[in-house]
C-alpha positions in Angstrom: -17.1 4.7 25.6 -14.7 1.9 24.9 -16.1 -0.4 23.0 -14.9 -4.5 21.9 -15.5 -5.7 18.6 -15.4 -9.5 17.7 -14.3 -10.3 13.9 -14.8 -13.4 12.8 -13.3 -14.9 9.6 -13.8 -18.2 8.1 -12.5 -18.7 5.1 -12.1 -21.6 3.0 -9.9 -22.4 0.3 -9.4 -25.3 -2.3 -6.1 -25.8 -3.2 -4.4 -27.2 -6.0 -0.6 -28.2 -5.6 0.1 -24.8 -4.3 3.1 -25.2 -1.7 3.1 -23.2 0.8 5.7 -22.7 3.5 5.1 -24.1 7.3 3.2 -20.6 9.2 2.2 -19.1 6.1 -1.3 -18.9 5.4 -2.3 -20.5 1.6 -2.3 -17.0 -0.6 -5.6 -15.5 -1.2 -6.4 -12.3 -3.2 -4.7 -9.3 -1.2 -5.8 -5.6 -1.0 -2.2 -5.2 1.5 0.9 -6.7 1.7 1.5 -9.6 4.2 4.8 -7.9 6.6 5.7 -11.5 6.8 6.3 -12.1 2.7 8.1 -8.8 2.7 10.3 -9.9 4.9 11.2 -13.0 3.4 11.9 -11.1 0.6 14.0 -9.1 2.1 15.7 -12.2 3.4 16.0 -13.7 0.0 18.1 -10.6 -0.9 15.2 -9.4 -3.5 13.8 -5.9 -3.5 11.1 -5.1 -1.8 9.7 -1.8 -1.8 7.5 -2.1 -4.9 4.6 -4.2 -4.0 1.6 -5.0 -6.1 -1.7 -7.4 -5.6 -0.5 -9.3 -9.2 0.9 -12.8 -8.6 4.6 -12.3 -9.7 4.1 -15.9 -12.0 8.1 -16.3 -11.2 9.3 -19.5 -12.8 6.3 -20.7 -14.5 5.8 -22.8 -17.1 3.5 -23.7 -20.0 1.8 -26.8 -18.9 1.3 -25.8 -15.5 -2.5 -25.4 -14.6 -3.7 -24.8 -10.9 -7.5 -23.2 -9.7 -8.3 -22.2 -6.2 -11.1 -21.0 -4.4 -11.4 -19.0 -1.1 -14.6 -17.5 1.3 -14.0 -14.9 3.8 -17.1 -13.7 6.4 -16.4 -11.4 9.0 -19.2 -10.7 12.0 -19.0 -8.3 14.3 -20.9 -7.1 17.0 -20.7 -3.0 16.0 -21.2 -1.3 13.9 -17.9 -1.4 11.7 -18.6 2.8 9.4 -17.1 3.4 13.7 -14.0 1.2 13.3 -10.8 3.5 13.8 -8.4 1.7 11.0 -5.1 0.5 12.6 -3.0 1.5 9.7 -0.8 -0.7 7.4 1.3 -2.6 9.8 -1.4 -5.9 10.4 -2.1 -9.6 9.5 -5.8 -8.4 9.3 -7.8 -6.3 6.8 -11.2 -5.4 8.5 -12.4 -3.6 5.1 -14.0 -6.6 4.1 -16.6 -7.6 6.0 -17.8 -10.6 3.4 -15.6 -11.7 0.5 -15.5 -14.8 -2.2 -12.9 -15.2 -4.4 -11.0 -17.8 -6.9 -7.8 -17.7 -8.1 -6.4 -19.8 -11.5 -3.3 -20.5 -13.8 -2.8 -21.0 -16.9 0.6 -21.5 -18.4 2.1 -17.9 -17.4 -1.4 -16.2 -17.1 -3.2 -15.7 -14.6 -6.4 -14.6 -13.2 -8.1 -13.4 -9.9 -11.9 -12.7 -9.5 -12.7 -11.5 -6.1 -15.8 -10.0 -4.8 -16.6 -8.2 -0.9 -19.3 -6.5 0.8 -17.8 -3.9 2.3 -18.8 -1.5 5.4 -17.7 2.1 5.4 -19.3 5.5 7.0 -20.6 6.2 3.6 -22.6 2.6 4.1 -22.3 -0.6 2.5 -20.5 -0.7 -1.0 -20.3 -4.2 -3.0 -16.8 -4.0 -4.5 -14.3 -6.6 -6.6 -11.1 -5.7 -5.0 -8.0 -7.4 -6.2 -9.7 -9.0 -9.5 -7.5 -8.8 -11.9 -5.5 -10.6 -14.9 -2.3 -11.0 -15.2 0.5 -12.2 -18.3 4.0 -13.0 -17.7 5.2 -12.5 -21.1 8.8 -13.7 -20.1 11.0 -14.1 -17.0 11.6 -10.0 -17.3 8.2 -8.8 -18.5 4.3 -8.8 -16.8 1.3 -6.7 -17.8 -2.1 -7.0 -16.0 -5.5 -5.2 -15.6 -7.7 -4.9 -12.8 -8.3 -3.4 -9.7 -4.4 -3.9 -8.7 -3.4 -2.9 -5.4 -0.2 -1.4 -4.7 2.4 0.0 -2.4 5.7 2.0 -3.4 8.2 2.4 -1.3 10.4 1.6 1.8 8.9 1.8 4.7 6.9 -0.9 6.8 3.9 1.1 8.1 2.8 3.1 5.1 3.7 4.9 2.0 4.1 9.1 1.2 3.3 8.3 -2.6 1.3 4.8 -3.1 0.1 2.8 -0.5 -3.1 0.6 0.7 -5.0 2.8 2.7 -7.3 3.4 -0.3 -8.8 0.6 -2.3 -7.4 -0.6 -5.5 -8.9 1.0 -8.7 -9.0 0.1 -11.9 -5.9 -0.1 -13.9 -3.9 -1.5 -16.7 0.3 -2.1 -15.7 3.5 -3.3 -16.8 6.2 -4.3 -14.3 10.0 -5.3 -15.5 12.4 -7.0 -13.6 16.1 -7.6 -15.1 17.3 -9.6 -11.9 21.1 -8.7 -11.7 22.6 -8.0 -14.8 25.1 -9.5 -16.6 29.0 -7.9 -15.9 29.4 -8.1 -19.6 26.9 -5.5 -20.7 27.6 -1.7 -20.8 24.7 -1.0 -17.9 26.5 -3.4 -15.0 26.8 -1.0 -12.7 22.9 -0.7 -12.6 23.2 -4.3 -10.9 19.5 -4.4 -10.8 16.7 -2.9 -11.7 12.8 -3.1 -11.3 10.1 -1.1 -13.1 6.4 -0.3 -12.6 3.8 1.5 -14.7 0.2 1.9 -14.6 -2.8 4.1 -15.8 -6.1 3.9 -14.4 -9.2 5.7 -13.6 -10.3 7.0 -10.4 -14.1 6.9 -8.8 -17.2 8.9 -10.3 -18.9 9.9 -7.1 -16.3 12.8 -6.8 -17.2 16.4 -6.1 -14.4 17.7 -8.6 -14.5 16.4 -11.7 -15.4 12.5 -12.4 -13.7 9.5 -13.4 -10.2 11.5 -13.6 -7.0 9.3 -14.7 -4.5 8.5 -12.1 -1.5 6.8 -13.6 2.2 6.4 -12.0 5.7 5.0 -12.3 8.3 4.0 -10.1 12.2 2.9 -11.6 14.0 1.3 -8.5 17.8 0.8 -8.8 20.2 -1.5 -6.4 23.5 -0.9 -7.8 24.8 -3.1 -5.0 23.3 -5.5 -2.6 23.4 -2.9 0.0 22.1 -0.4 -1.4 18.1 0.5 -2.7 17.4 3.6 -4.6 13.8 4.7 -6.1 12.3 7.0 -8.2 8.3 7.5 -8.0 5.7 10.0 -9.6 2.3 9.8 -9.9 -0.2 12.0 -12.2 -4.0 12.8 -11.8 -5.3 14.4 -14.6 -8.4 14.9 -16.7 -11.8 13.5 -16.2 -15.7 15.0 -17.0 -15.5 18.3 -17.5 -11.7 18.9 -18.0 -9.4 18.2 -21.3 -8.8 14.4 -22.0 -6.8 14.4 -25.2 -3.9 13.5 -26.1 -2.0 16.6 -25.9 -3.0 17.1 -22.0 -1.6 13.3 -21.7 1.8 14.6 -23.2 1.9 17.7 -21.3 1.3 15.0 -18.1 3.9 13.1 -19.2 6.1 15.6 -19.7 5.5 18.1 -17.1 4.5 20.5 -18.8 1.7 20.8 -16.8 2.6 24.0 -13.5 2.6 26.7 -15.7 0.4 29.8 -15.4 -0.9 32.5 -16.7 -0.8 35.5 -14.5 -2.9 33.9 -11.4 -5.0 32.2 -13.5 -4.1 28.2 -13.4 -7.1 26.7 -14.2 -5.7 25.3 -17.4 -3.1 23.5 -15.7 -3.5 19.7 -16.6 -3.7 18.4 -13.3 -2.0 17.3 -10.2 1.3 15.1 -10.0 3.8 13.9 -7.2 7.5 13.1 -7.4 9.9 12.0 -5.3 12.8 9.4 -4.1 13.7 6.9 -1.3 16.4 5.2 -0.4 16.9 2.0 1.2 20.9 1.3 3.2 21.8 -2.0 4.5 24.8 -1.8 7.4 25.2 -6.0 7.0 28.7 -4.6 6.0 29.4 -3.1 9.6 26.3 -3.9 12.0 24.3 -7.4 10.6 20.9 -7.5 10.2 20.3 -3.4 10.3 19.6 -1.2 8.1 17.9 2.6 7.4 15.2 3.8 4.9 13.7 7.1 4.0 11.2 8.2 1.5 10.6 12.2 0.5 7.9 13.1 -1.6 7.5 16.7 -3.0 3.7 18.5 -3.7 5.2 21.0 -6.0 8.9 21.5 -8.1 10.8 24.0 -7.4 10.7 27.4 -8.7 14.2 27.4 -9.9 13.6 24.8 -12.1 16.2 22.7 -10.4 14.7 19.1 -10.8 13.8 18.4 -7.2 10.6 18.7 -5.8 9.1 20.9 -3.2 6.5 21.5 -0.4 8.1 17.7 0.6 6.7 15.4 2.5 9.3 13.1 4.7 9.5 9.2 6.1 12.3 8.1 7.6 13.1 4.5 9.8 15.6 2.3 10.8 15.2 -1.4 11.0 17.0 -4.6 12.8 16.5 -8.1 11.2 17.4 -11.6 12.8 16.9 -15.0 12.3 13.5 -15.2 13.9 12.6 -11.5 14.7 12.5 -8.0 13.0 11.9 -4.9 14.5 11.4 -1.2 13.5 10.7 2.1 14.4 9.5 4.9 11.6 8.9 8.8 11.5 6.2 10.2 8.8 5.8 14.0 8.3 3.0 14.7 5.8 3.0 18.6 6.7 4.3 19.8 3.3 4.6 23.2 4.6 4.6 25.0 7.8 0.8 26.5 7.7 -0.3 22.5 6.1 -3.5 22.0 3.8 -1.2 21.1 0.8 -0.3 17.1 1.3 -2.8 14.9 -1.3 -5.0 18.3 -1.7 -5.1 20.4 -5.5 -6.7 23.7 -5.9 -8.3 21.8 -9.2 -9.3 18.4 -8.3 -10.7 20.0 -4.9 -11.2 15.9 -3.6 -7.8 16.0 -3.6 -5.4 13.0 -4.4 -7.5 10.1 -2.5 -10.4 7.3 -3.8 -13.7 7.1 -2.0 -12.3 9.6 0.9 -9.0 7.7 1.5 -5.6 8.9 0.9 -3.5 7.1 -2.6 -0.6 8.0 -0.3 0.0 7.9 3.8 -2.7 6.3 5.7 -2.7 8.9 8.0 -3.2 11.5 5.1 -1.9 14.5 4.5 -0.8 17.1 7.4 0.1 14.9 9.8 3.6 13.4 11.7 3.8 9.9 13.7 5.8 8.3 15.2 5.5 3.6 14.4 7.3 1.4 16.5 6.8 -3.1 15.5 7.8 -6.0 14.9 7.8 -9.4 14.2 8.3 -12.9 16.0 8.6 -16.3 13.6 8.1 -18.7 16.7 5.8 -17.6 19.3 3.6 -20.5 20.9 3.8 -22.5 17.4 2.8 -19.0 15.5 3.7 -15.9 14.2 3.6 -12.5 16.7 3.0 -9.2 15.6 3.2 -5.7 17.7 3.1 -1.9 17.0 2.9 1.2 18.9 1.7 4.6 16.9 1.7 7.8 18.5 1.5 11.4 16.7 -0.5 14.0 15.8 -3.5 14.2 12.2 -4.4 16.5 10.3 -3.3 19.3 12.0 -4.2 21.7 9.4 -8.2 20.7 9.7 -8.6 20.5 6.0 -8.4 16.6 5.2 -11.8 14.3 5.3 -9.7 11.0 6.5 -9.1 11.9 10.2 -10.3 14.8 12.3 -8.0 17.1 14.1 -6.7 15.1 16.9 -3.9 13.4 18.9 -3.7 9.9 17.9 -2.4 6.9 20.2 -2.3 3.1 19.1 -1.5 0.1 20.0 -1.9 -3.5 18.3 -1.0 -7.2 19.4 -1.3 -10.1 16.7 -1.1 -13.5 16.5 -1.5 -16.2 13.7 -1.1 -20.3 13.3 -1.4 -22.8 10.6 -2.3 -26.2 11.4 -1.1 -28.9 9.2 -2.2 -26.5 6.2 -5.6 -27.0 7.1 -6.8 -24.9 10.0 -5.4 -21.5 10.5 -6.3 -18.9 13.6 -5.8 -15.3 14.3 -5.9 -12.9 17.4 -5.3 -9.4 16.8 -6.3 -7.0 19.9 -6.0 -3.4 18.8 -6.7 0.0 20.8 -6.9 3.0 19.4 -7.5 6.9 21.0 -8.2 10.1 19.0 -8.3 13.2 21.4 -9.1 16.3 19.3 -6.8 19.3 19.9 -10.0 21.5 19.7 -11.2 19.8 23.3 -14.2 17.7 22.8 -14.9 14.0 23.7 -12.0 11.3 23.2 -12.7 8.7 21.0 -11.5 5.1 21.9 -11.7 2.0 20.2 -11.0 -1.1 21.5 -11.2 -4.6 19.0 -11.3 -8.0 19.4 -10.6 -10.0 16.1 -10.4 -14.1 16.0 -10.4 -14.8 12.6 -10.3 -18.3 11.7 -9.4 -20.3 8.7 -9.9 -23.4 7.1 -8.0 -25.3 3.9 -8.9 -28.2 1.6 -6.6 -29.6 -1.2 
């Protein structure tokens, strides 16, 4: 049966001379990335494939002191552990169904304490998403701690190797940006370069091993304005039960960690990931387009060439105007021809995922779909979203996130600020799972009106 679901969301948020751009909502504490900021950063000519829940503190100063608050309640009429999530490409998160958070500055620090009740098919789960504390040491140099969410790469509706599908864990970072540098020095023809770190520690409840460490990096590159390149990998490693010293962290680091003995591998130190993506601007020959890819590889190769292997592929192509951007995107999370390898580890049997949820592709591992959006600026005095998904998930049967199934979406979004004070969001979403095995379809059908209120 299709069913309609009414969200709403009233928020409200004390502001202290925060400015904030006419359309766009005062920040709160994120678990996503807003595809209306990342595109205004793409329009500023900054990168923007490395996103993380940290406020970047750009440009402050010592004296400066500012303290916000912010409510969120969501109702809705079923039962949300049913909801069919609408993937990464949305002005909405329905995760949180109740959430009160403050935000405040201090000089170049910063902190975020946020807390949500949150619905899921395992039941309801308290949670403090997004908390964290940050330290801009200098215009380069940030480190923070938290639960930091984050997204790495290119593409608009999800990522192969970090993305928001999962909820933030906890983790300590450090992020460097040298903005472009200087002719003079010997690296110039890096033109720019941005760096992120982080170690952290994944969930308890896990039927592998508990409280294993999950920690990344990610070294992005734009030797010219046109042109994006990035190197990711991520590592999962020890936790209860498996070897937690120092030497198994070097053997991480160093990848030293795929070797066997005979067919015996249980002494391998864990599970990584690796891989590249590229971002191409053709302003040079066709304005305002421009094409994106991301491959991310299981395994490395045999040969000990240093490429990875058993790769999973994202590729997309994108058209950006004055007042609208649009996109269409291809993800392939297969790995290999027979599946059951993407985000799953013959030691950490849970595979590479938090609570259930992939680190990586929203749609998980074993699975190819096709996106299609965009955006409008100026549409009846607000901002327009749409998206079409289509493709097939988990084809290989193994993965917990999705069932075995054809998947076809659809999603319409609206939002408005008033003045800065009153803010209001539609967002009409359809979703259909048909299982390849036969069986009953599942359809979901949601109403959200979220609305929003702001004091200074």
């Amino acid at each position: 049966m299709d069913r309609i679901a009414a969200h709403i969301v009233m928020p409200a948020l004390l502001m202290a001379g925060i400015s904030v751009q006419a359309q766009t909502p005062p920040a709160a504490v994120l678990t996503r990335p807003d595809p209306f900021n990342t595109w205004q950063v793409l329009d500023a000519g900054r990168i923007a494939s490395s996103w993380s829940s940290l406020p970047s503190g750009e440009g402050c100063r010592d004296g400066e002191r500012q303290l916000s608050a912010h409510a969120l309640l969501l109702l809705e009429s079923s039962q949300a552990k049913h909801d069919v999530q609408p993937g990464q490409f949305s002005l909405v998160d329905t995760r949180h169904r109740l959430q009160g958070d403050a935000s405040g500055q201090w000089g170049c620090v910063f902190g975020q304490l946020a807390l949500q009740r949150q619905v899921a098919a395992q039941g309801d789960d308290g949670s403090w998403d997004g908390s964290a504390l940050s330290w801009r040491i200098d215009e380069h140099w940030r480190v923070g701690a938290g639960r930091i969410a984050r997204q790495w790469g290119p593409g608009w509706d999800g990522s192969l190797i970090l993305g928001t599908a999962a909820r933030p864990f906890p983790s300590v970072s450090v992020d460097a940006a040298s903005g472009p540098l200087a002719d003079s020095r010997w690296w110039w023809w890096l033109g720019e370069a941005d760096l992120s770190t982080f170690f952290g520690e994944l969930e308890e409840e896990r039927g592998d091993y508990p409280r294993p460490y999950q920690m990344g990096a990610r070294l992005v590159l734009r030797p010219w304005p046109w042109l994006e390149f990035g190197i990711s990998r991520t590592w999962m490693w020890g936790g209860e039960g498996r070897d937690n010293s120092f030497s198994a962290f070097l053997r991480a680091l160093f990848n030293n960690d795929n070797r066997c003995n005979g067919s015996d591998c249980s002494n391998q130190t864990g599970n990584q990931l690796v891989g590249y993506d590229l971002r191409l601007s053709l302003d040079p020959w066709l304005r305002g387009a421009a094409l994106y890819g991301q491959l991310i590889g299981e395994d490395s190769r045999p040969d000990k060439i240093p490429l990875p292997a058993k790769n999973l592929h994202l590729a997309g192509a994108e058209w950006r105007g004055e007042a609208a951007m649009a996109f269409v995107e291809w993800t392939d999370s297969m790995a290999n021809a027979t599946g059951g390898v993407a985000y799953n580890h013959h030691i950490f049997t849970d595979g590479y995922r938090y609570h259930g949820q992939p680190l990586g592709y929203w749609g998980d591992g074993d699975s190819q779909v096709w996106s299609a959006g965009g955006l409008l600026r100026d549409v009846l005095g607000g901002q327009a979203l749409a998206v079409l998904r289509y493709g097939q998930l988990n084809q290989a049967g193994v993965n917990l996130a999705w069932p075995d199934a054809r998947f076809t979406a659809a999603s319409l979004q609206w939002r408005t600020v008033l003045d800065r004070v009153f803010g209001l969001t539609f967002a009409l979403d359809h979703a259909s799972l048909s299982p390849n095995g036969g069986g009953n379809v599942q359809r979901d059908t949601q109403l959200r009106v979220q609305l929003e209120a702001w004091f200074d």
